[in-house]
C-alpha positions as CSV (number, residue, x, y, z in Angstrom):
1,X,21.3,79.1,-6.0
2,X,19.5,78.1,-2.9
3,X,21.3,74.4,-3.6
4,X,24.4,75.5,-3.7
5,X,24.2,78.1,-0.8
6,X,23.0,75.5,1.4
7,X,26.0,73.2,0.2
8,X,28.5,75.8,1.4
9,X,27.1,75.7,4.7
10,X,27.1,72.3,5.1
11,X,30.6,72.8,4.3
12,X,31.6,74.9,6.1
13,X,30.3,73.4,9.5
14,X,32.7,70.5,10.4
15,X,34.9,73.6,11.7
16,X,33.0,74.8,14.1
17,X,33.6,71.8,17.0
18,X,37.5,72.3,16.1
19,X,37.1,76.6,16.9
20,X,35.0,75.5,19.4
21,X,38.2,73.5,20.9
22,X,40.6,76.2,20.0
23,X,38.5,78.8,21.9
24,X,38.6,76.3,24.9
25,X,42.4,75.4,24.7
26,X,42.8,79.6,25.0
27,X,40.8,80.4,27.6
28,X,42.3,77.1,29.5
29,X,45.5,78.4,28.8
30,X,44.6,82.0,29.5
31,X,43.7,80.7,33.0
32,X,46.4,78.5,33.2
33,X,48.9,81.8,32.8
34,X,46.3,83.6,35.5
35,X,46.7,80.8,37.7
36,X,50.3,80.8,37.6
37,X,51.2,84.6,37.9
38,X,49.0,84.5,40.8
39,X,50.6,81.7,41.9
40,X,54.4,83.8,41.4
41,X,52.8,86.7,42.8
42,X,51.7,84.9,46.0
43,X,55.5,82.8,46.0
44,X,57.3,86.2,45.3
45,X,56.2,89.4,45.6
46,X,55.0,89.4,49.1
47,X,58.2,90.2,50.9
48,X,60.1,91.1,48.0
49,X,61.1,94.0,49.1
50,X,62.1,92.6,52.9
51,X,66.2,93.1,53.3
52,X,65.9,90.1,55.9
53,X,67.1,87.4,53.2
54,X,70.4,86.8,52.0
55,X,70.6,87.1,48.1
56,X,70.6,83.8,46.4
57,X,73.5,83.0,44.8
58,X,72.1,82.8,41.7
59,X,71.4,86.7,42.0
60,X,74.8,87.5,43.7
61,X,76.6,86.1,40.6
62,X,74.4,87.5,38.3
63,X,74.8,91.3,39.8
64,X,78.8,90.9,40.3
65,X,78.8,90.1,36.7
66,X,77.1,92.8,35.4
67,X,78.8,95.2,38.3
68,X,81.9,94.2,36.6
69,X,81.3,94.9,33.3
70,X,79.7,98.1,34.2
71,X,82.8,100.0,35.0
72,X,84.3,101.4,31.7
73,X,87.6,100.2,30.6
74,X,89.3,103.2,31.0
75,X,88.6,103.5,34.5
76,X,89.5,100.2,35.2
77,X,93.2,99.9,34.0
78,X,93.4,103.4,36.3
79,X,96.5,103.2,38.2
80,X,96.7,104.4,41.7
81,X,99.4,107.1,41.8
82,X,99.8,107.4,45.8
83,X,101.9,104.0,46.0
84,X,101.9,102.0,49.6
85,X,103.2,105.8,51.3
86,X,102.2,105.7,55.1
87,X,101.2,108.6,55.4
88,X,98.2,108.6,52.4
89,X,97.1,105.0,54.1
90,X,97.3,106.7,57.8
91,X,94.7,109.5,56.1
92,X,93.0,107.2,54.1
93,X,92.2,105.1,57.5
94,X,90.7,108.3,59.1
95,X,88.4,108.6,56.0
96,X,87.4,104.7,56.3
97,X,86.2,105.5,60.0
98,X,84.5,108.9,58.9
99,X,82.6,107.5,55.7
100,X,82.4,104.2,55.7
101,X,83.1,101.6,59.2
102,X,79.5,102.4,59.6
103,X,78.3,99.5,57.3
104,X,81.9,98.0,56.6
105,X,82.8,97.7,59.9
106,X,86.7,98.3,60.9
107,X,88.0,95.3,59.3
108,X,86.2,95.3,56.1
109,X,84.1,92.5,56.9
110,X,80.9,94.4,56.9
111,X,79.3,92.6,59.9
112,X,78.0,95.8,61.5
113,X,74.2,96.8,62.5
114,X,73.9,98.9,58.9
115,X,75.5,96.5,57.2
116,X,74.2,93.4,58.2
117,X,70.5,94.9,57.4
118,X,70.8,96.2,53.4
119,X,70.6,94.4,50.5
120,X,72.5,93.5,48.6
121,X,75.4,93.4,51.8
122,X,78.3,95.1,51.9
123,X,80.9,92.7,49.7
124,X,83.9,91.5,52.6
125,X,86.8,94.0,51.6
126,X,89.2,91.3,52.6
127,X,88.2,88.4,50.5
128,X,89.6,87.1,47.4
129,X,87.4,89.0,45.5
130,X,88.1,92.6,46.2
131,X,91.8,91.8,46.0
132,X,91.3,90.9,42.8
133,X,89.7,94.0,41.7
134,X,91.7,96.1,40.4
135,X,92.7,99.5,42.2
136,X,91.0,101.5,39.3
137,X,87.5,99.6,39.8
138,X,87.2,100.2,43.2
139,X,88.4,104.0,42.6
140,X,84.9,104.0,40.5
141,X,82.8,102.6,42.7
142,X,83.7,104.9,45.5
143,X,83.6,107.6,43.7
144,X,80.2,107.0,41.2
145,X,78.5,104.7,43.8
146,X,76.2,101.2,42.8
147,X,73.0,101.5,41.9
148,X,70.4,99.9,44.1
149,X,73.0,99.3,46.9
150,X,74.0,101.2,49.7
151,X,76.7,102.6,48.1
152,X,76.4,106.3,47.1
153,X,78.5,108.3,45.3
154,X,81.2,110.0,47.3
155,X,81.9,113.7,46.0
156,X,85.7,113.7,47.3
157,X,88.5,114.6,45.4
158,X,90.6,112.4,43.7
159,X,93.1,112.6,46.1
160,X,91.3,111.5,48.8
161,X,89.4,108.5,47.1
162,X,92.9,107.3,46.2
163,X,93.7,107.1,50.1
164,X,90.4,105.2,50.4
165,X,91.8,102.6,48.1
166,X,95.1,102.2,49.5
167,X,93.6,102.0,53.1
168,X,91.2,99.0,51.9
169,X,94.4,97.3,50.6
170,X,95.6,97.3,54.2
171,X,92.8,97.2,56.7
172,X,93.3,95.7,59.5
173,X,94.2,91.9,60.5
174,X,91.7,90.2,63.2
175,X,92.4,88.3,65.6
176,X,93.4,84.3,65.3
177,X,91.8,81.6,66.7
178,X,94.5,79.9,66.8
179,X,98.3,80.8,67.1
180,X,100.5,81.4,64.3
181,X,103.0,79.0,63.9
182,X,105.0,81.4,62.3
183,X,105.1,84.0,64.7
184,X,107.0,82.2,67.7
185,X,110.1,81.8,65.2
186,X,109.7,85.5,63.7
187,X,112.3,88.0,65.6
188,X,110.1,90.4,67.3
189,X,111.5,94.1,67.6
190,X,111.5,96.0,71.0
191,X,109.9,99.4,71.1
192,X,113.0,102.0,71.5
193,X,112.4,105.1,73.9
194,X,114.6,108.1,72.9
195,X,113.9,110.6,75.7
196,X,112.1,114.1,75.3
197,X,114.8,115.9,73.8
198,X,114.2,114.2,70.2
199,X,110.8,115.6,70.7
200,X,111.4,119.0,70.6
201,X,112.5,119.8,67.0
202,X,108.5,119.1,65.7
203,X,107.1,120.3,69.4
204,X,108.8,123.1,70.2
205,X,106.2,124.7,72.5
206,X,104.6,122.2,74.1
207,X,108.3,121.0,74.8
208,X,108.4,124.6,76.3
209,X,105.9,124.9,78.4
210,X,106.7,121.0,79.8
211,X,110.1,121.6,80.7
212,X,109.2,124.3,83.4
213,X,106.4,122.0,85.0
214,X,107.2,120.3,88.4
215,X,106.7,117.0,86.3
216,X,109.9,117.7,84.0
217,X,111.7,119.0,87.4
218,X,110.2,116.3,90.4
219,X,114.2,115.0,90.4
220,X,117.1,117.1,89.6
221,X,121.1,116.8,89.6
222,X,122.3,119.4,91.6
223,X,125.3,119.6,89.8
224,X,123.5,120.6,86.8
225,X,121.3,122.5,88.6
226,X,123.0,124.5,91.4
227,X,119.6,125.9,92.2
228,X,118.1,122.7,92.9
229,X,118.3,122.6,96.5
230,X,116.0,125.0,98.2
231,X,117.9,124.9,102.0
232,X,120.7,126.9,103.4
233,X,122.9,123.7,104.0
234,X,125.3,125.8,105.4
235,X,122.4,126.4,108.5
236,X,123.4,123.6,111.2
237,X,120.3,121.8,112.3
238,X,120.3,118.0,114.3
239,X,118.5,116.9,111.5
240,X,121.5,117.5,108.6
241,X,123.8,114.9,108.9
242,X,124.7,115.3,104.9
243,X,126.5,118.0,102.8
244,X,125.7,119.1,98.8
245,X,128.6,116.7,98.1
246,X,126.9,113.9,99.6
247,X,123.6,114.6,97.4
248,X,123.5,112.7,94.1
249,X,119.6,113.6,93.2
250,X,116.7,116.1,94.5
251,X,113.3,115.2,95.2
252,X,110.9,117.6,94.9
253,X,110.5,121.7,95.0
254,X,106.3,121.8,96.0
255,X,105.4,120.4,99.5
256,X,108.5,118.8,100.8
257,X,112.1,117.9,99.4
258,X,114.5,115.2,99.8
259,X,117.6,113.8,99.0
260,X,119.4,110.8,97.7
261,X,122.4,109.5,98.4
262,X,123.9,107.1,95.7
263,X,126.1,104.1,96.3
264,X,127.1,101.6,94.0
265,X,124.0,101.9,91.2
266,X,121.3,102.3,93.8
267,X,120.2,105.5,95.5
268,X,119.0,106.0,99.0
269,X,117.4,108.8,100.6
270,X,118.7,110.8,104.0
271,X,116.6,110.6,106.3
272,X,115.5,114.6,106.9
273,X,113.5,116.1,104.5
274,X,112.5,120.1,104.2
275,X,109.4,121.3,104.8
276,X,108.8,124.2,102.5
277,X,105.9,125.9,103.5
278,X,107.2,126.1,107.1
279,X,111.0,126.3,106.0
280,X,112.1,123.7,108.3
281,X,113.9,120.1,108.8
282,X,111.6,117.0,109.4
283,X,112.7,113.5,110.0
284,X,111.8,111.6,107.0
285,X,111.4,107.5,108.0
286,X,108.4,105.7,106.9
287,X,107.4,103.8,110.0
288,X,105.5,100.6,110.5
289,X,101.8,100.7,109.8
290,X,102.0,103.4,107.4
291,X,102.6,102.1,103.7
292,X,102.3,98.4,103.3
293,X,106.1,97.9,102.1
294,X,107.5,99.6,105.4
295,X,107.6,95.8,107.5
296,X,109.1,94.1,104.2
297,X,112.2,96.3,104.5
298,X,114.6,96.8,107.7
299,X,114.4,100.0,109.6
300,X,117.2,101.8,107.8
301,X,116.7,104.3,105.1
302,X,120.1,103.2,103.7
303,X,118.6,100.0,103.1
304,X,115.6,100.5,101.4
305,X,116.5,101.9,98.0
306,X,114.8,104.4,95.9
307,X,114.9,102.0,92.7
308,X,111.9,99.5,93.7
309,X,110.0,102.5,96.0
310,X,110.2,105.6,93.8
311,X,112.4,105.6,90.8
312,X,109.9,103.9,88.4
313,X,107.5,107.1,88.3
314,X,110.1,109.6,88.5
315,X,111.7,108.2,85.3
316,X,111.3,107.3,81.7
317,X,111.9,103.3,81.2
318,X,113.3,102.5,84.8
319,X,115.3,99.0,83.8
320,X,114.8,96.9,87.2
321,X,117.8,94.8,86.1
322,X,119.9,97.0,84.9
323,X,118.3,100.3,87.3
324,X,119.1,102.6,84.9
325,X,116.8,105.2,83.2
326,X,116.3,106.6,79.7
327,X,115.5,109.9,81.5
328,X,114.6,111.0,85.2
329,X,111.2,113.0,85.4
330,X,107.8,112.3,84.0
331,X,109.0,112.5,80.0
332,X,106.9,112.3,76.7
333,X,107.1,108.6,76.6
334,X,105.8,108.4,80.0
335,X,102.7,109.2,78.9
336,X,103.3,109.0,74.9
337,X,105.1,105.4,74.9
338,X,108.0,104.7,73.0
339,X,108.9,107.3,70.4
340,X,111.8,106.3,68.3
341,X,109.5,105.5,65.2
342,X,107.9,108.5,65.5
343,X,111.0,110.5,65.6
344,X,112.4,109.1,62.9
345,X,109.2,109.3,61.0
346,X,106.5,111.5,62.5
347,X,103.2,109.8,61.8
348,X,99.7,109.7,63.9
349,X,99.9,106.1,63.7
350,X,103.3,105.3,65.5
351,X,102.6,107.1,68.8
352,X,100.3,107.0,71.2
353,X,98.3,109.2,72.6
354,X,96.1,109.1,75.5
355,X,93.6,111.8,74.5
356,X,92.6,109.5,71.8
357,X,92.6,106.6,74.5
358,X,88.8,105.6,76.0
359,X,88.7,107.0,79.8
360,X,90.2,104.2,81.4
361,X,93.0,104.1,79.5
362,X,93.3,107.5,79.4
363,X,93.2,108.1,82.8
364,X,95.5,105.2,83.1
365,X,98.4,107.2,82.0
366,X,98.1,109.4,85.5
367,X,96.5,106.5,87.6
368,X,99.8,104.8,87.2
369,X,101.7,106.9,89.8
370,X,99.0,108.9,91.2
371,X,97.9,106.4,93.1
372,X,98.3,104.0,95.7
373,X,98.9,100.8,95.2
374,X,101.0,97.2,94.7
375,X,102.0,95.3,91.9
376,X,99.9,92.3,91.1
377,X,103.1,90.5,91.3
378,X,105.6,90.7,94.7
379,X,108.2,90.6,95.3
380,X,109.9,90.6,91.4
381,X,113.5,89.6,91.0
382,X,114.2,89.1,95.2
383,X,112.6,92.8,95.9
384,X,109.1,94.5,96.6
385,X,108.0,97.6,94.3
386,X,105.8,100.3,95.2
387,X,105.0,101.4,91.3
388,X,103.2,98.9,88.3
389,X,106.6,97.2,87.1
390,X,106.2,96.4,83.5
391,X,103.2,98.6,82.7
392,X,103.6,101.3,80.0
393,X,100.3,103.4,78.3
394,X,99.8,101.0,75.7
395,X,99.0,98.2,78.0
396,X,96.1,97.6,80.8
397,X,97.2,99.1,84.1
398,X,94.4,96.5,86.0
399,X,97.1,94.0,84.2
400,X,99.8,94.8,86.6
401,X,98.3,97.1,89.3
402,X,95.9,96.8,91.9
403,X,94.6,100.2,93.9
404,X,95.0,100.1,97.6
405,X,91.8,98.0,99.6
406,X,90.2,99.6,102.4
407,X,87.4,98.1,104.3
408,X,84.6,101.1,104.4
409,X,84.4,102.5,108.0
410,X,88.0,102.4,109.0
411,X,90.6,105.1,109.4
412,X,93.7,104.0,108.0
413,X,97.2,105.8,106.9
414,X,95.3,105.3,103.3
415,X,92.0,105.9,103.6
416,X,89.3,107.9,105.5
417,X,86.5,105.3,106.5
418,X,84.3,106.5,103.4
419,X,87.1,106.0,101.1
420,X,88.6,109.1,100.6
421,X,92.3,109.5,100.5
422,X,93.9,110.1,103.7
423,X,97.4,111.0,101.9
424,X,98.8,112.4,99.1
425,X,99.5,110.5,95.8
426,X,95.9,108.9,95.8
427,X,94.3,111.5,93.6
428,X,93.7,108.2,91.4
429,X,92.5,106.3,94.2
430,X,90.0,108.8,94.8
431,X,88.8,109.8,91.2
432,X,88.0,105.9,90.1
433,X,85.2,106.3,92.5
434,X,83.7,109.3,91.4
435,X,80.8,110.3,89.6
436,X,83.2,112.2,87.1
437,X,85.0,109.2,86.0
438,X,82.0,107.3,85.4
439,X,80.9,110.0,83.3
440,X,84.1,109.4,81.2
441,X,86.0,113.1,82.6
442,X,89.8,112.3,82.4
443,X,92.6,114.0,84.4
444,X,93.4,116.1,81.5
445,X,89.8,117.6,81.1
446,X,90.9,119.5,83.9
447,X,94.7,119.6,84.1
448,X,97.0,120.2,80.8
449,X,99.6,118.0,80.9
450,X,101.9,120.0,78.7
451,X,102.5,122.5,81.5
452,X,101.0,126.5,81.6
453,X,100.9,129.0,83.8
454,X,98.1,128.2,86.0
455,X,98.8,126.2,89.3
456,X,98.4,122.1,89.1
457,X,98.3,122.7,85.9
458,X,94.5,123.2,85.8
459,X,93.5,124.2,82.0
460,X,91.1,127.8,83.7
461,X,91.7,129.1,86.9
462,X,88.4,129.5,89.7
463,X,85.3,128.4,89.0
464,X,85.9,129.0,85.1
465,X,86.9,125.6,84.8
466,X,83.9,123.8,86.3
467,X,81.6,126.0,84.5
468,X,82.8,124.6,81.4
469,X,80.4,121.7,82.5
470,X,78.5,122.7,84.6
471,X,76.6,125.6,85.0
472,X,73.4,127.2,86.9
473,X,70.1,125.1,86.8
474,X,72.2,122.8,84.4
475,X,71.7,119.1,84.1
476,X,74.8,117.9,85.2
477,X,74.4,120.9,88.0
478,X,74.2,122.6,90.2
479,X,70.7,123.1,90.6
480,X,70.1,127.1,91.3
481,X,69.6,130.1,89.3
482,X,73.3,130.7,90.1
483,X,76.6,129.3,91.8
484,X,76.1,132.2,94.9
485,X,72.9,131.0,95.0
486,X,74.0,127.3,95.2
487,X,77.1,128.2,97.7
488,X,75.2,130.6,99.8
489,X,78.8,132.4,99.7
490,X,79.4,136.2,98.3
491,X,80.9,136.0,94.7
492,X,85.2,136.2,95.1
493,X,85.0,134.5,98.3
494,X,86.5,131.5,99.2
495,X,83.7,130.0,99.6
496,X,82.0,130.5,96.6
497,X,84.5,128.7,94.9
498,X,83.5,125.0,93.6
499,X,87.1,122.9,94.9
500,X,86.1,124.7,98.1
501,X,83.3,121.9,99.1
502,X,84.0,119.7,96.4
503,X,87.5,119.2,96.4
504,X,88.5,119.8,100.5
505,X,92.2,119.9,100.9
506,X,92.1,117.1,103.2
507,X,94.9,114.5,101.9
508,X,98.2,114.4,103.8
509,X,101.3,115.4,102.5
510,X,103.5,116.7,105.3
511,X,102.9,118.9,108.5
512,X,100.0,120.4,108.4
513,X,99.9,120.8,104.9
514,X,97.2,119.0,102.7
515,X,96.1,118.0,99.1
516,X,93.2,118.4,97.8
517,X,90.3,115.3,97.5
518,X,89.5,114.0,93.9
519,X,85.6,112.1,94.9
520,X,84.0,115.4,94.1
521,X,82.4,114.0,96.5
522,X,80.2,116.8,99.2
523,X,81.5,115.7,102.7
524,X,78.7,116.9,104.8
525,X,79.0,118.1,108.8
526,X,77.2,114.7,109.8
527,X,79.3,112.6,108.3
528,X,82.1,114.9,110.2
529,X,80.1,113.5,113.5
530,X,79.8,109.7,112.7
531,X,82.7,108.9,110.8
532,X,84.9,111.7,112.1
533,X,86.1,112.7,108.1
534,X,86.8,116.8,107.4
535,X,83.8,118.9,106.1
536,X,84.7,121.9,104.1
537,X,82.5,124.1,106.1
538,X,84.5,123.7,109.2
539,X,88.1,123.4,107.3
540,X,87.3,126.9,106.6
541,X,84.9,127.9,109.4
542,X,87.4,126.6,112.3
543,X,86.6,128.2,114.8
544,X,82.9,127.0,114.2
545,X,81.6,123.6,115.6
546,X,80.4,120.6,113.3
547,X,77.0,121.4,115.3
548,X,77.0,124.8,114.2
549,X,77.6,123.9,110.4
550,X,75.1,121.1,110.6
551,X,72.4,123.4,111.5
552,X,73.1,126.2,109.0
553,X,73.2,123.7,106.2
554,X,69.7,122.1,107.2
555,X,68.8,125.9,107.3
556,X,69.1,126.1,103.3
557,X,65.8,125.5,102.3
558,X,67.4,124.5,98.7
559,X,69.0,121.2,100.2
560,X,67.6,118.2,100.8
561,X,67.0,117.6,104.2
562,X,67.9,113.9,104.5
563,X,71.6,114.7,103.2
564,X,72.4,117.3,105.0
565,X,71.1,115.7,108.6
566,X,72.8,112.3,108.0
């Protein structure tokens, strides 16, 4: 028993060195696997979840592949039931910009902050790709969203997610490098204007309240309108050398009002103008020294004609070949551009409109003929203009107009020696250098441009309209528990009023009668002494001395000392 127990042993152990081996071909393995997920975890996981690195492409085709296959059949062979209608793309643009130009970026092409910074990024919605993909797949995604993307789910109705799709089949081309062959032989189309009477039908009221503004009326046919001239002409005065018969256009109803004379297909002016406010004849010649055309034309009203000196801002589309107009007046398309697409089909897209402009261009639209100025280019076609030839709203105005210079501490017919307008029709002038327009204000924060009841066409009458801005101890001013406290003037009076120190009526326009300045700018009394330019306290104070109004504003303990002394 003891024999043969001893035999098995003896047996048995020639196995033991190969266990022995297995054991150590485990545990070398064992550390072999250790080693190399360490190894993995030290090549991959730090930083895997950094957004930095593009996916490798690897990845990329792995994920579109399954993306793809994701979206159920049914959904896919969807149809989109809005078709290539304008209108659906024009809304399904405004819903790009709302919900997704943040990480697609206008074009599609997804290089925007957001964008560029998740991961997986935003696929280019122009490529090959995407316009490969179905209508009904992209229809999904939008609405369902992709999983471990930036993509949620959008909870719009069908409707709208539909417009999204039809947009992204027509976003917008960028620019080219280089030129298109093709476009130099494709016929290009010229915008049509169509005058303000095709816009009434869909504007009714706006058209309303426009056609009784000044800028619908500034020129008038007095044989349509009998009531256009304000005069007796039937008054003899040396001055009137012309009869109703002789007028073929009036000029103006507000400050002054003249009248042109037409031969051939120009029009002249007469050289007496009358003065409303006073209700009197004036000579009307503009003389040497005064505006910078006046040595570039002879002496002669009858030879300087209206066409290159006026016409282009009191029309619609003043044609310097053919000098003829689509309308007289400041028009929709003035400010609107050309409108025959829109008429014949009304969308948001084929019209412009400057309150959707940034403030420059925005303010462009009034700049163009409230201001002073030149063309870039004189003369054009034999003869010097006194408005931006060429230049309508959807274009740069710095492209074809350039605001009068003035050298700082000279009087001028422009210019007082700090700048400020001197004249009327430099409203623009004035503004570009004020605080307001570098805050982004446009003319129409303040004026509607449509017309109302109010004068100038200011949107609130008083200080209502300032205070929509500003108010009492305010940020953007003025700095006092209250605006009686900040005028030191009673509430009601005159001078209490904001435009009464900020906006001086201190612009020529004829006789003694002035516009008011468009800096914003506080003129103080000692300026008034050393650079001889009207303060508001004495334009209303007149029988006061600059002295006087010097020392009663350094007596405001409110105001700083070093301002109001200068």
């Amino acid at each position: 028993m003891q024999g043969r127990n001893m035999s098995t042993i003896e047996s048995m152990s020639p196995n033991k060195p190969a266990r022995k081996k297995a054991l150590i071909w485990v545990a070398l393995l064992f550390a072999a696997i250790i080693a190399l997920g360490g190894s993995l975890y030290l090549l991959v996981v730090p930083g895997l979840s950094s957004a930095r690195d593009e996916p490798p492409a690897v990845e990329v085709s792995v994920a579109t592949w399954l993306l793809h296959r994701s979206v159920p059949d049914e959904a896919r062979r969807s149809v989109n039931p809005l078709g290539a209608d304008p209108a659906d793309i024009t809304a399904g643009r405004d819903l790009y910009r709302e919900k997704c130009e943040v990480c697609h970026a206008y074009d599609g092409g997804g290089k925007t902050t957001i964008g560029a910074g998740e991961y997986p990024r935003p696929p280019a919605l122009r490529s090959a790709a995407i316009a490969a993909t179905p209508d009904g797949e992209l229809f999904y995604h939008i609405r369902n969203g992709i999983r471990n993307t930036g993509m949620p789910a959008w909870n719009l109705p069908d409707h709208q997610i539909w417009q999204l799709v039809s947009y992204i089949r027509k976003l917008p081309q960028v620019a080219q490098m280089a030129a298109d062959p093709s476009a130099a032989s494709s016929p290009q189309t010229s915008p049509h204007y169509v005058g303000s009477v095709a816009c009434k039908g869909c504007h009714e009221g706006v058209y309303a309240r426009w056609s009784k503004t000044r800028m619908a009326n500034v020129v008038r046919d007095p044989r349509e309108h009998p009531d256009a001239i304000i005069p007796d002409l039937s008054k003899p005065d040396p001055l009137l050398t012309f009869t109703r018969d002789d007028i073929a256009l009036v000029y103006g109803s507000r400050w002054k009002q003249r009248y042109f004379k037409k031969v051939g297909d120009d029009y002249f002016v007469f050289p007496a103008q009358w003065d409303v406010a006073h209700k009197t004849w004036r000579r009307y010649f503009v003389a040497n020294g005064t505006d910078w055309w006046s040595t570039l034309y002879p002496p002669d009203n009858f030879q300087r004609p209206t066409g290159p000196l006026c016409d282009g801002c009191h029309s619609v589309n003043y044609d310097i070949a053919t000098k003829t107009v689509t309308e007289w007046n400041v028009g929709c398309e003035k400010c609107h551009g050309p409108g025959e697409a829109h008429a014949r089909k009304p969308l948001r897209d084929n019209i412009l409109n400057p309150a959707r402009f940034d403030y420059v261009h925005a303010n462009d639209a009034c700049i163009q003929c409230h201001s002073q100025g030149q063309p870039l280019k004189n003369p054009i076609l034999g003869k010097y203009y006194d408005w931006p030839v060429g230049f309508d709203v959807g274009k740069n105005l710095a492209d074809y107009w350039k605001l009068e210079e003035h050298k700082l501490g000279e009087t001028t017919f422009t210019h007082f020696p700090d700048g400020t307008a001197h004249k009327n029709r430099m409203q623009g002038n004035d503004f570009v250098g004020s605080l307001m327009y570098a805050r982004g204000v446009t003319c129409f924060s303040c004026h509607d441009p449509h017309g109302g009841d109010n004068f100038a066409m200011v949107r609130k009458t008083g200080n209502a309209l300032c205070l929509d801005c500003h108010g009492p101890n305010a940020q953007a001013g003025p700095h006092a528990p209250s605006v009686e406290a900040h005028t030191h003037h009673k509430a009601g009076s005159p001078g209490n009023e904001c435009i009464a120190c900020h906006m001086p009526k201190v612009a020529d326009t004829i006789s003694d009668q002035k516009v008011r300045s468009h800096t914003f700018h506080f003129v103080t009394p000692g300026d008034t002494e050393a650079l001889k330019i009207p303060n508001a306290c004495n334009l209303c104070h007149t029988e006061k001395s600059t002295e006087w109004a010097k020392a009663a504003l350094e007596s405001w303990p409110d105001r700083s000392p070093w301002r109001m002394s200068r």
